[in-house]
PDB file of N, CA, C and O in Angstrom:
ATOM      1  N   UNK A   1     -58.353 161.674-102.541  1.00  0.00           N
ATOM      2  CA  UNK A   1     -58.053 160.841-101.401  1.00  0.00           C
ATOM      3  C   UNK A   1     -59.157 159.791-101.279  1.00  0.00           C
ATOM      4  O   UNK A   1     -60.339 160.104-101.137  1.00  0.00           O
ATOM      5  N   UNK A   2     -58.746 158.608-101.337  1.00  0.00           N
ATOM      6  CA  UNK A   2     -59.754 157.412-100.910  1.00  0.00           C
ATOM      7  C   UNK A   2     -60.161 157.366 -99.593  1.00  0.00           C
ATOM      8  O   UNK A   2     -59.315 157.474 -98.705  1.00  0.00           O
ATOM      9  N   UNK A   3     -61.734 157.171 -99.243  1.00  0.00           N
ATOM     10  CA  UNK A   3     -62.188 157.139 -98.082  1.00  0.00           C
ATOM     11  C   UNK A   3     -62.474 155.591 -97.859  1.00  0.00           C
ATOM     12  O   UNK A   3     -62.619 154.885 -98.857  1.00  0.00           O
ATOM     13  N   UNK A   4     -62.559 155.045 -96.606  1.00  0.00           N
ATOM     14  CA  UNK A   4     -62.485 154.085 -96.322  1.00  0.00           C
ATOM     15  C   UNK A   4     -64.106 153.611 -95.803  1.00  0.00           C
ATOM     16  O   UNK A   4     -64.648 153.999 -94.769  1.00  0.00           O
ATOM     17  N   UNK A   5     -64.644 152.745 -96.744  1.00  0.00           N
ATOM     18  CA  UNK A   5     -66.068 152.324 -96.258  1.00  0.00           C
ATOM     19  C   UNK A   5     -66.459 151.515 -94.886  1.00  0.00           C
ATOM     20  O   UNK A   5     -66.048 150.356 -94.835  1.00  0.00           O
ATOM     21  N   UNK A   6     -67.034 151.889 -94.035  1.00  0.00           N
ATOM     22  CA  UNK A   6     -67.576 151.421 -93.199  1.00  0.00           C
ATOM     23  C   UNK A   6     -68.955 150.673 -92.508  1.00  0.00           C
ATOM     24  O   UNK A   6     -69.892 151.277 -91.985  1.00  0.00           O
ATOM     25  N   UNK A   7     -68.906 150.155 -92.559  1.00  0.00           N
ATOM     26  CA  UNK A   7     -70.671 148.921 -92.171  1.00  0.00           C
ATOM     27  C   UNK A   7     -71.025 148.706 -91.081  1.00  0.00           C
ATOM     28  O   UNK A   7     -70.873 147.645 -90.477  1.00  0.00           O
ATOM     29  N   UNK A   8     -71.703 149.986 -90.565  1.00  0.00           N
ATOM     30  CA  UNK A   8     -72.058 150.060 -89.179  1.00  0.00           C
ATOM     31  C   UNK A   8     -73.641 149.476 -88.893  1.00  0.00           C
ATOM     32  O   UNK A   8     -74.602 149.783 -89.598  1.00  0.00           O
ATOM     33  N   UNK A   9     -73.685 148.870 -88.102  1.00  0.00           N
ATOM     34  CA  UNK A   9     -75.470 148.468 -88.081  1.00  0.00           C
ATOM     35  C   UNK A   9     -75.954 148.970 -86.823  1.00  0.00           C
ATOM     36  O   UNK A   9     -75.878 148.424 -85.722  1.00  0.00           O
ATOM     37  N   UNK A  10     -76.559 150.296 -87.183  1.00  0.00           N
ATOM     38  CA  UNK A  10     -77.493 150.875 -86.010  1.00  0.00           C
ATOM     39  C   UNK A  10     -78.246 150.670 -85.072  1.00  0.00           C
ATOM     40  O   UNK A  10     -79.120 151.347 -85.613  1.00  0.00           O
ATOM     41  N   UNK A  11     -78.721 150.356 -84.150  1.00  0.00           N
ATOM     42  CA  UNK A  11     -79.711 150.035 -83.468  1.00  0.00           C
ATOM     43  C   UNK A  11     -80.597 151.299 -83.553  1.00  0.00           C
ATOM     44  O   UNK A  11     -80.646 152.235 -82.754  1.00  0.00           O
ATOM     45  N   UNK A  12     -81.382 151.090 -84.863  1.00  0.00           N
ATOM     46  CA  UNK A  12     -82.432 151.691 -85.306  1.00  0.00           C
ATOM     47  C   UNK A  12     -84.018 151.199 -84.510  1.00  0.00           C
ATOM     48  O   UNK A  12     -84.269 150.034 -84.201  1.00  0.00           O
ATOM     49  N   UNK A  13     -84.974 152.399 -84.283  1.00  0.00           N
ATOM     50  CA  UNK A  13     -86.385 152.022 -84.049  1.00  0.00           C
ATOM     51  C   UNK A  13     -86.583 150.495 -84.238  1.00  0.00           C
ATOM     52  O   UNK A  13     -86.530 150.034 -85.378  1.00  0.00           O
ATOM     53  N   UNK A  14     -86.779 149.792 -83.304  1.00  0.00           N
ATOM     54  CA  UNK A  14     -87.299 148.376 -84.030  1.00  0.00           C
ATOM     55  C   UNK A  14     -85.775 147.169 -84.060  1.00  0.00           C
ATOM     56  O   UNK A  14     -85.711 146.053 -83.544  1.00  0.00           O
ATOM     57  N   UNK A  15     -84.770 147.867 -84.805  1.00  0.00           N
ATOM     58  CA  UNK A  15     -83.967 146.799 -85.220  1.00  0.00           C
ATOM     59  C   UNK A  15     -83.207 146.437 -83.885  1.00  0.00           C
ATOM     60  O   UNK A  15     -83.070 147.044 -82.823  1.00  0.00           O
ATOM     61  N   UNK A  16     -82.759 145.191 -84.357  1.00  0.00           N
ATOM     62  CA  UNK A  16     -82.159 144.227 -83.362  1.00  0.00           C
ATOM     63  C   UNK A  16     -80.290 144.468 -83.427  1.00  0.00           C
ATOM     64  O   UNK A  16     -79.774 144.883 -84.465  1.00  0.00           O
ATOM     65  N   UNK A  17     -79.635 144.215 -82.460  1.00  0.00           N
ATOM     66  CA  UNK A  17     -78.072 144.298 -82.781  1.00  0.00           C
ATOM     67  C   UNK A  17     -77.989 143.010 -83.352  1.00  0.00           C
ATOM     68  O   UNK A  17     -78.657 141.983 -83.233  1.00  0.00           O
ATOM     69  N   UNK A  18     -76.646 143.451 -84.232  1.00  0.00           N
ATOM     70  CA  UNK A  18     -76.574 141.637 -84.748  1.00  0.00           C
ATOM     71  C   UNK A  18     -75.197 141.470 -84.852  1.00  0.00           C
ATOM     72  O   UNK A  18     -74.572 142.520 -85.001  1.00  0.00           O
ATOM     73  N   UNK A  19     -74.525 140.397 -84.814  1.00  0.00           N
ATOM     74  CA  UNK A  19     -73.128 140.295 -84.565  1.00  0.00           C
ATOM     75  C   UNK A  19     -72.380 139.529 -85.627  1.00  0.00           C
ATOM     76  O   UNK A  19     -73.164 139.299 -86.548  1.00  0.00           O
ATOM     77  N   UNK A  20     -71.218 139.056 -85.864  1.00  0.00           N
ATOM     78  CA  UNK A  20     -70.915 137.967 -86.735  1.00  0.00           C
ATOM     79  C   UNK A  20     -70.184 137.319 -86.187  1.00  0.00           C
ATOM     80  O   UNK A  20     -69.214 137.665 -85.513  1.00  0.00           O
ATOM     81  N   UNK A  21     -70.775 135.760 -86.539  1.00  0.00           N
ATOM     82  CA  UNK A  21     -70.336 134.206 -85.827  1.00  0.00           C
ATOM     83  C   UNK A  21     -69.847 133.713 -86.746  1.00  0.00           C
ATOM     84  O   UNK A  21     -70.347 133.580 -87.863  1.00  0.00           O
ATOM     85  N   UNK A  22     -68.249 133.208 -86.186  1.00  0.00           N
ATOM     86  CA  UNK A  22     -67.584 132.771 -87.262  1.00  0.00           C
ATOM     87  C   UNK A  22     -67.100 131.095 -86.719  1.00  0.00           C
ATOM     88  O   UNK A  22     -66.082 131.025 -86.030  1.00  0.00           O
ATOM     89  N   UNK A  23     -67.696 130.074 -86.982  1.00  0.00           N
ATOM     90  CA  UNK A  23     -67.511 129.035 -86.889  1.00  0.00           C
ATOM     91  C   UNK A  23     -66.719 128.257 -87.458  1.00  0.00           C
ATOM     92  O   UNK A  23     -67.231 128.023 -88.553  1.00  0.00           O
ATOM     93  N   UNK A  24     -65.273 127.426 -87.322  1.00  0.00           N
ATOM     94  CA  UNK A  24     -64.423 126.347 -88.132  1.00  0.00           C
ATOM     95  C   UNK A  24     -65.728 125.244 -87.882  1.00  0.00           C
ATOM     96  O   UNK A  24     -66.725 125.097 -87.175  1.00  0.00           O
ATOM     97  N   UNK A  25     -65.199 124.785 -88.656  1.00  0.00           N
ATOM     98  CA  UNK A  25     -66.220 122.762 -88.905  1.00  0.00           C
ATOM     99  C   UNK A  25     -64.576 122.383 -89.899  1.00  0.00           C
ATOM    100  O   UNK A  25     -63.646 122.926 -90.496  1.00  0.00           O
ATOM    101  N   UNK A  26     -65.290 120.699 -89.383  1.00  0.00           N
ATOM    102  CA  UNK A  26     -64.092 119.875 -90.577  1.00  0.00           C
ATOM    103  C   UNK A  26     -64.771 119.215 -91.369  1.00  0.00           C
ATOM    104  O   UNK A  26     -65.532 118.293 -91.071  1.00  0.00           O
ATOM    105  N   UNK A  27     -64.601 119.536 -92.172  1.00  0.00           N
ATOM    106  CA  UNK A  27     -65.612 118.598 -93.743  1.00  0.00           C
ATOM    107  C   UNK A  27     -64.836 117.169 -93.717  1.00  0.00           C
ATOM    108  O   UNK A  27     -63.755 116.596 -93.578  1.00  0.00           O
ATOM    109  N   UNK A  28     -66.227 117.041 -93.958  1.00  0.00           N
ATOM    110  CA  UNK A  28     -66.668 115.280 -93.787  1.00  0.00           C
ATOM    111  C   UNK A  28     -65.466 114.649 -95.051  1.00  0.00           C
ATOM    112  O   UNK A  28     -64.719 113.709 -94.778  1.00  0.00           O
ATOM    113  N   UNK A  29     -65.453 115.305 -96.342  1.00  0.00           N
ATOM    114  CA  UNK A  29     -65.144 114.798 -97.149  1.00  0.00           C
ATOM    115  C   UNK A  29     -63.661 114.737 -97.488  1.00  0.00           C
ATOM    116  O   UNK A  29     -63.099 113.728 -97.911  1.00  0.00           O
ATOM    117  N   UNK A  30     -63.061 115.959 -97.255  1.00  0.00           N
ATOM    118  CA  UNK A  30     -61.669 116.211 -97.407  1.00  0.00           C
ATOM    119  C   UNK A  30     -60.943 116.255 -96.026  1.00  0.00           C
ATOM    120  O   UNK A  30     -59.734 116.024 -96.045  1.00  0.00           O
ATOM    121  N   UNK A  31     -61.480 116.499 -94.953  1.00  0.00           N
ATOM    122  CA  UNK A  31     -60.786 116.459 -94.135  1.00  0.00           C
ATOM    123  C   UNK A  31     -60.057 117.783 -93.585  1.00  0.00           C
ATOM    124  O   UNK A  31     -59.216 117.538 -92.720  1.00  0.00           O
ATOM    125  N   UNK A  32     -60.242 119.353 -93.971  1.00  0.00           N
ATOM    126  CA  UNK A  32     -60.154 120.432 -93.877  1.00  0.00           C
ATOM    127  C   UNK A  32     -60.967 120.753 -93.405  1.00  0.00           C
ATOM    128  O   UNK A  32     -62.164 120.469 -93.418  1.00  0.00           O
ATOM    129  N   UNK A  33     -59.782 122.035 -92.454  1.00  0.00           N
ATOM    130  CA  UNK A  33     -61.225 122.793 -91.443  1.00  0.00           C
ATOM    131  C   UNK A  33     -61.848 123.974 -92.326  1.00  0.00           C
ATOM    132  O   UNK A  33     -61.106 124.746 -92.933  1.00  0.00           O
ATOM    133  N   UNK A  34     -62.847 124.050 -92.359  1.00  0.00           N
ATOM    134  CA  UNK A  34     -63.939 125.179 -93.291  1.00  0.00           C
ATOM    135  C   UNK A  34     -64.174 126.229 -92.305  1.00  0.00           C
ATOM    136  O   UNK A  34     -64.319 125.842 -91.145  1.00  0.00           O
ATOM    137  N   UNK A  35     -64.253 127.712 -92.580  1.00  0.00           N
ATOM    138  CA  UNK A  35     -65.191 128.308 -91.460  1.00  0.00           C
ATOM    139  C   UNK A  35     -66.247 128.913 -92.318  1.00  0.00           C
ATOM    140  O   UNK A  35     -66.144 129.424 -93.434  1.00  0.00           O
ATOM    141  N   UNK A  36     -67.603 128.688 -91.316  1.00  0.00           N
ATOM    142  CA  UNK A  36     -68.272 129.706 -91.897  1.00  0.00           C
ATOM    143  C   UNK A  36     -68.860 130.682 -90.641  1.00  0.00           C
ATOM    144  O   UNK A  36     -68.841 130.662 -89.410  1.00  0.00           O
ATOM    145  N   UNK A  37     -69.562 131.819 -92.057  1.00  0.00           N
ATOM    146  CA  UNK A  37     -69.590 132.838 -91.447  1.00  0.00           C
ATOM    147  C   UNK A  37     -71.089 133.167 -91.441  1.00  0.00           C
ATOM    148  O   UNK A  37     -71.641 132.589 -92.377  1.00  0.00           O
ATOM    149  N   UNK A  38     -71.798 133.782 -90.820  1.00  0.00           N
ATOM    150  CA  UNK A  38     -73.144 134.056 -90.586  1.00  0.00           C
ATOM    151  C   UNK A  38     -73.248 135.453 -89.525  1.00  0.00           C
ATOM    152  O   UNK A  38     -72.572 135.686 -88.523  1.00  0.00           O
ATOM    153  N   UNK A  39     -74.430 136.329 -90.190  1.00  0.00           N
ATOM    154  CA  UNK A  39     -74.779 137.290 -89.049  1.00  0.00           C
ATOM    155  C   UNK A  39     -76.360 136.614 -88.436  1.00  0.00           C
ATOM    156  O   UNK A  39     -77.330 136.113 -89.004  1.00  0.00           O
ATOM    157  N   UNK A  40     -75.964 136.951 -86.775  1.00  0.00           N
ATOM    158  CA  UNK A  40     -77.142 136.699 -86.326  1.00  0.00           C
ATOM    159  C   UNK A  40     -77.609 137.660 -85.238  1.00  0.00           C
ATOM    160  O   UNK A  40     -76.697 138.443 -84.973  1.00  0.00           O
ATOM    161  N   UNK A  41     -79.065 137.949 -84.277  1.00  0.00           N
ATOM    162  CA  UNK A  41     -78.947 138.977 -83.704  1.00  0.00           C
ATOM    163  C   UNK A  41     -78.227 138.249 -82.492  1.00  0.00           C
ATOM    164  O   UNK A  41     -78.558 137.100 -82.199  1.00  0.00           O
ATOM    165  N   UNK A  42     -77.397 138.817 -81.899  1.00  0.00           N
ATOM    166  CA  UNK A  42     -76.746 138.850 -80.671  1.00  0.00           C
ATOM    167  C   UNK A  42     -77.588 138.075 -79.334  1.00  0.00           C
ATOM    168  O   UNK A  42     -76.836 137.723 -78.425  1.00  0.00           O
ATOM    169  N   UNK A  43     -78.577 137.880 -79.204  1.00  0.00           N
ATOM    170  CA  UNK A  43     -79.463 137.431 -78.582  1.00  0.00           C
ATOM    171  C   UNK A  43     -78.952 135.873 -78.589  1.00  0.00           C
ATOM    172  O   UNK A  43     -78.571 135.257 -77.594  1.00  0.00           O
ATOM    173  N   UNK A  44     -79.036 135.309 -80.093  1.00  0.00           N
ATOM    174  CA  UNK A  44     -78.972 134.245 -80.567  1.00  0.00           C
ATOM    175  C   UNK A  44     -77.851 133.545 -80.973  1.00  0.00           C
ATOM    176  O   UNK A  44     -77.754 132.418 -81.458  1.00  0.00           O
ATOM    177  N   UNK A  45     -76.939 134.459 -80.678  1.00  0.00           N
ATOM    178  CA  UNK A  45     -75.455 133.844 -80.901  1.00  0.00           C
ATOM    179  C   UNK A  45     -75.212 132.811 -80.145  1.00  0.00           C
ATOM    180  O   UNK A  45     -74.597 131.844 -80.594  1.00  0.00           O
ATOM    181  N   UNK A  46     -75.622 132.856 -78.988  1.00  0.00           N
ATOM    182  CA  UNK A  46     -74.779 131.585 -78.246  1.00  0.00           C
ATOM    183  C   UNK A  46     -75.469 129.830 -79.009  1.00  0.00           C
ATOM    184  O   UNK A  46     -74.747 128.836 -79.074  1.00  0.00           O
ATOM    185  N   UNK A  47     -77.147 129.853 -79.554  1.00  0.00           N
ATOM    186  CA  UNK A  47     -77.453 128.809 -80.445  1.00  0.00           C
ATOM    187  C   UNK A  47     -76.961 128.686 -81.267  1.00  0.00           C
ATOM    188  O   UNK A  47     -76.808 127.620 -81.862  1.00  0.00           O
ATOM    189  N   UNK A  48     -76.439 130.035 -81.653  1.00  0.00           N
ATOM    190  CA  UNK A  48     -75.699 129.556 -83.328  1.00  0.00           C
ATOM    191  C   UNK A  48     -74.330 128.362 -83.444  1.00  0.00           C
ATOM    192  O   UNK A  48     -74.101 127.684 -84.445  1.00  0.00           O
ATOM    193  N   UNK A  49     -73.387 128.324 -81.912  1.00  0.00           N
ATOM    194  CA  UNK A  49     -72.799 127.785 -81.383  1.00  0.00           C
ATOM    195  C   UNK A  49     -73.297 126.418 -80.963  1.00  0.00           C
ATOM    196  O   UNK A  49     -72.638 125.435 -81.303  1.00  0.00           O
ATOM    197  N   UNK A  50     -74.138 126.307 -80.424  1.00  0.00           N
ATOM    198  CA  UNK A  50     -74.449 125.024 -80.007  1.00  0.00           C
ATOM    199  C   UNK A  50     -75.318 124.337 -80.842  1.00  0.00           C
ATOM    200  O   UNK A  50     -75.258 123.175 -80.441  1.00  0.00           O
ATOM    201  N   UNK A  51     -75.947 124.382 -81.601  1.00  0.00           N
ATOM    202  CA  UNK A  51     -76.181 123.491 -82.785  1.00  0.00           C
ATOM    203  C   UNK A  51     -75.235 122.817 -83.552  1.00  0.00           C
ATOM    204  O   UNK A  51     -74.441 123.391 -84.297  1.00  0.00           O
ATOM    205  N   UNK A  52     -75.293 121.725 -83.403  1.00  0.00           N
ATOM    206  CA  UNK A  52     -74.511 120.809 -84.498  1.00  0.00           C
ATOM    207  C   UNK A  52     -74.958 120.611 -86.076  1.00  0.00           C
ATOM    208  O   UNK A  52     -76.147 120.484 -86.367  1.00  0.00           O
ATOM    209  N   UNK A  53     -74.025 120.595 -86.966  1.00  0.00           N
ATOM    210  CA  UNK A  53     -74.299 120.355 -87.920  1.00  0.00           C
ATOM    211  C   UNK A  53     -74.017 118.954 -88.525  1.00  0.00           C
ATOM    212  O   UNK A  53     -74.362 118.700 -89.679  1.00  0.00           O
TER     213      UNK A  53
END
């Protein structure tokens, strides 16, 4: 029976929670929306948003 892997991130001694921010953008060049993806700690998500690229 196949078990199904899971990627849990602990809030271990020390470590920070961290979340994933998934941003569309429209490239400059083609004209398609792109998303990207980035983990950041949760703290900092809402900058990850308001920075322009």
């Amino acid at each position: 029976m196949a078990k199904k892997a899971v990627a849990t991130f602990a809030a271990k001694a020390g470590a920070k929670s961290m979340v994933k921010c998934i941003r569309m953008e429209k490239s400059p060049k083609t004209g398609a929306y792109v998303f990207t993806e980035m983990l950041v700690e949760e703290a900092k998500a809402k900058e990850y948003f308001q920075e322009k690229k």
